[in-house]
N, C-alpha and C positions, 0 to 999 in steps of 0.2 A: 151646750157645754159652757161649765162657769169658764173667766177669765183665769188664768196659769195663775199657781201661788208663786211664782217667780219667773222671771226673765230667761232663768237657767232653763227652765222646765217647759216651757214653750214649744212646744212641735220636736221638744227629744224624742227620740225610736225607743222604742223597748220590744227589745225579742222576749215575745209568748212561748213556754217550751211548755208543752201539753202531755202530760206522762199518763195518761187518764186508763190507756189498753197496758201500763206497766204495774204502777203503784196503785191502779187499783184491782188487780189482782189480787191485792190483800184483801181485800173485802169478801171479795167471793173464791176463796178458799183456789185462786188460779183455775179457773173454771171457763172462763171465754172460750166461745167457740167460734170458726172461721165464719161463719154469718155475722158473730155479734163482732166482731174485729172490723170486717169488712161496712157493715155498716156504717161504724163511729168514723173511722178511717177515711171514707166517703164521706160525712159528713163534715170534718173538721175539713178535710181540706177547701170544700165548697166555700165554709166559712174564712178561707185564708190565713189558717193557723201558721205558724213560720214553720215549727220543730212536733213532729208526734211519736212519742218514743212507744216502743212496745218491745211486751218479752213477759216471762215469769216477774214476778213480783218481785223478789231479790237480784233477778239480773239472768246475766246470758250466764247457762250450765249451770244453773242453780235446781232446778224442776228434781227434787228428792223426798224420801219419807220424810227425813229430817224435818224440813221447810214448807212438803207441801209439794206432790207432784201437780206440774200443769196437764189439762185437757190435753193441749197440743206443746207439740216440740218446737225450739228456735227456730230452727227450719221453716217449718210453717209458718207460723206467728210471723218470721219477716218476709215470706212472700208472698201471702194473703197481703200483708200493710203496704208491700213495694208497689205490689198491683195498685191498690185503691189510689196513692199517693202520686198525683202529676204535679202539683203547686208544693205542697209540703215536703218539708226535709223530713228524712226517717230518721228517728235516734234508737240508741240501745243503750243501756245500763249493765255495769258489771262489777261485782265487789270480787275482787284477788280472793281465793281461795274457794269460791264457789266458780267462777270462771276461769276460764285458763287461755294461753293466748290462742288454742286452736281454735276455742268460738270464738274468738274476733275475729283471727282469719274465715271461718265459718258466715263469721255478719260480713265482712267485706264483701263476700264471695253474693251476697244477697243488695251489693251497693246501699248499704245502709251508708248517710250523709257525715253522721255524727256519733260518738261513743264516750259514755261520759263513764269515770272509773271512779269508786266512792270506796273514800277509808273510815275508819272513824276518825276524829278530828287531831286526833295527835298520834298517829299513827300513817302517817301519807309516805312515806319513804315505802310500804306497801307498796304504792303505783308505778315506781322510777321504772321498772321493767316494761309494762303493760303500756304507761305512756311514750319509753321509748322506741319502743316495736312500731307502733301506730304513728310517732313520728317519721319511722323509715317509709313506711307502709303512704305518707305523705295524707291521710286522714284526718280530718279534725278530732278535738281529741280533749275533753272538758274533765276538769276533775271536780270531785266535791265532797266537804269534808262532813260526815254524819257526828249526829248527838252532839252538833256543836256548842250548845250551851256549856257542857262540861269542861270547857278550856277558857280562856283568857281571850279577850281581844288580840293583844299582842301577839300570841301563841298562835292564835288562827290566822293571823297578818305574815306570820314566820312559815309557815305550814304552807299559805299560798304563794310565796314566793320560792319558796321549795321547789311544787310542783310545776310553774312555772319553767325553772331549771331543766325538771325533768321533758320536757316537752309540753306542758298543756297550754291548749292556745285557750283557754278561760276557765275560770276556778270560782268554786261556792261553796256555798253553806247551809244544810237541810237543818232545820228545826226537828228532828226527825221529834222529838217527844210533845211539841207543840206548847214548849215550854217558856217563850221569848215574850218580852213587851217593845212596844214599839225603841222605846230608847236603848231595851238591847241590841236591836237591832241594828240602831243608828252608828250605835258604840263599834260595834263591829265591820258591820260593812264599809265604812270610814276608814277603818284602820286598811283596810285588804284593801282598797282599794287604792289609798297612799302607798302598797308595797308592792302594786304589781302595776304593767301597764296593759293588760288584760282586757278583757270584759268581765265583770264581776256576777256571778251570779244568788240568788235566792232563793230558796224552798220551803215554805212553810205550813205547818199543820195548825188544825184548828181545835186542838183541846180547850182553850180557854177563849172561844172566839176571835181569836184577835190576826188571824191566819191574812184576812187583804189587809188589815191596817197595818198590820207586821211589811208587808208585800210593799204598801203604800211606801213604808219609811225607807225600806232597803232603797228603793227607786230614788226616795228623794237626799239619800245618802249616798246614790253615786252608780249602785246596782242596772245594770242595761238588760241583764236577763232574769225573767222571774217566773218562775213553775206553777201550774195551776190546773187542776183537774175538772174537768166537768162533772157538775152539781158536789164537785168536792170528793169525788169518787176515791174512794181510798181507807187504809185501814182506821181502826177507833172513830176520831173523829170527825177523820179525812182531813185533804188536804186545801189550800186555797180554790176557793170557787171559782172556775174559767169564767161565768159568762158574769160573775159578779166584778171580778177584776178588771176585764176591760171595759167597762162602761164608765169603771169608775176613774180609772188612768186617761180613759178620754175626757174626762170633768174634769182633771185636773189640768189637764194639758199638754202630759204624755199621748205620744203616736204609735198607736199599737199594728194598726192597716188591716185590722179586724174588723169583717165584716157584722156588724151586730145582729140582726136580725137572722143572718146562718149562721152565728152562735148560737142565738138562743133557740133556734133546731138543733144546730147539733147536741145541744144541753137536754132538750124535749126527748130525743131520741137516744144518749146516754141511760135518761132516767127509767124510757121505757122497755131499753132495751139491753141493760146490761148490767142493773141492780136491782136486787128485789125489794130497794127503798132508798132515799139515800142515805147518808151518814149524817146523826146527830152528835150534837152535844149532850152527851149524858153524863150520870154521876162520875161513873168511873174513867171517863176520857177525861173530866176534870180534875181527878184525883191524879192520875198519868199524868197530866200535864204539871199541875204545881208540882209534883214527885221528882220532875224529870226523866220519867221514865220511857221509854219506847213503846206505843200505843201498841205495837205487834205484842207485847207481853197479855194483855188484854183478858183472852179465850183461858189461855192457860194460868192466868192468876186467880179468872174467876172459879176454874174448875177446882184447882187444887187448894182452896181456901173452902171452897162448899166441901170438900173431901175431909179436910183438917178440922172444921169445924171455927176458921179464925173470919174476922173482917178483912173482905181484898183490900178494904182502903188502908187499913195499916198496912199490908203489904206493900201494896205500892210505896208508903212513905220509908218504908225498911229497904225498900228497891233502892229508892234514889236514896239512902244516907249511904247506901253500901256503894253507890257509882254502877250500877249496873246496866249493862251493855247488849246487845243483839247478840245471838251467838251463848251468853248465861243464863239461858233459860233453866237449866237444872237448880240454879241459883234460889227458883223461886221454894221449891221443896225444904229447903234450909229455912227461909226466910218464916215459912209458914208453920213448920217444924219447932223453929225456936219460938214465935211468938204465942204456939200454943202452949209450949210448956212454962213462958210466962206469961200468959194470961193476957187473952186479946185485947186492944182498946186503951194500954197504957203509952201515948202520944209525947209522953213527957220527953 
């Protein structure tokens, strides 16, 4: 390990929050089954992961046509993961309006450790409910804010002091379209972190590569928690690389108490056993990413653009000039509707 790029950064902690049996659900259409759960599960923990959230792809009471039913119900999914997990903390995810407070009573009832509730980023007054319950409930209780590119530093700075209010004992910020460069990152994270006294957290996608050095700045802007999936596991481009992040947070001179060598099993055993590849960088995750658009739009842009006869990468650039969000999927039929009848390919 090189010497710390600063004094500050020297044997700082950073909590690992491993979402890899959640967010990548996306990938394979919520398909994990109790072997491939139980496995990774075992795995990370052996490696000393801090946090391993698991659930549906979208969160707790999410598993619909809509979205994408899971193999397995919440139920299972957290007592398959409670079983495996003696060292690691259990987390869940849950976006308001696909969950409701009965599945979190539901995950309490399964001692899950941690529950993080995601809005979109100017939209958090969503959680006040959800983190208040889980306050009574005496649960930890993380919020964070989705598609945060689409707002302001300030506005994301106001946003987590909000929730804050509302009860969250730590608040972040998903990259969800893997849209950021290191200095948006810095810009931001800086700001939250000056408005709460918190633990600030990070989440980043890898559409234009930049998903650990994204991770890198958050950290060295103040961020103590940073997400990151094994071999990146996760929708389009996926997300930050687990076993690539902390090897490199220990160079720097962040202290992650990850075991390296049962990471990069449990990474080996990830790849073999719970993706039928992992997640690249390809055209259209870069095209998603400059767009800002949400890598989950992906499948269905590419479909309905082969359908319409248009280029999905205009699409996408029509995506992001329109602000388009999770949840506006029908949005894309429009999009591809209109640019056929003016004539695909004019970027101007």
């Amino acid at each position: 390990m090189t010497e710390a790029t600063s004094p500050d950064v020297a044997g700082k902690p950073i909590l690992i929050h491993d979402p890899s049996l959640r967010d990548g659900h996306h990938a394979v259409r919520h398909s994990l089954g109790a072997e491939q759960l139980r496995a990774y599960a075992l795995a990370a923990d052996a490696a000393g992961v801090p946090v391993v959230e698991v659930g549906h792809g979208n969160g707790l009471g999410a598993s619909s046509l809509q979205v994408g039913q899971a193999r397995l119900g919440d139920d299972e999914m957290l007592s398959i993961t409670r079983e495996a997990l003696t060292n690691s903390k259990l987390g869940v995810f849950m976006l308001p309006g696909w969950g409701t407070t009965k599945d979190i009573e539901r995950a309490i009832a399964h001692d899950v450790d941690l529950v993080r509730i995601g809005t979109h980023c100017t939209e958090s007054s969503l959680a006040e409910r959800h983190l208040g319950f889980l306050r009574e409930q005496g649960v930890e209780a993380h919020a964070v804010l989705m598609m945060s590119h689409m707002t302001s530093a300030e506005r994301l700075a106001e946003h987590c002091a909000r929730l804050v209010d509302y009860g969250a004992t730590g608040v972040g910020i998903m990259d969800s379209a893997g849209h950021y460069l290191p200095s948006d990152v810095t810009e931001r994270i800086t700001a939250m972190c000056a408005a709460v006294d918190v633990p600030v957290m990070f989440h980043g996608h890898n559409n234009l590569g930049m998903a650990v050095a994204n991770s890198i700045a958050a950290a060295d802007a103040g961020a103590s928690i940073l997400d990151a999936c094994a071999r990146g596991f996760g929708a389009g481009a996926g997300n930050t690389q687990l076993e690539v992040l902390v090897p490199v947070l220990e160079r720097v001179g962040y202290r992650t108490g990850i075991d390296l060598y049962r990471l990069l099993d449990a990474a080996d055993i990830a790849e073999r056993e719970l993706m039928p590849a992992p997640p690249t960088v390809d055209s259209i995750s870069i095209v998603s990413g400059l767009a800002g658009v949400f890598s989950g739009f992906k499948t269905r842009v590419l479909d309905i653009s082969a359908r319409e006869g248009v280029d999905p990468r205009d699409v996408f650039f029509e995506l992001g000039r329109r602000q388009a969000v999770a949840g506006q999927e029908d949005l894309i039929v429009d999009v591809a509707l209109a640019l056929r009848g003016a004539g695909s390919g004019d970027r101007s």
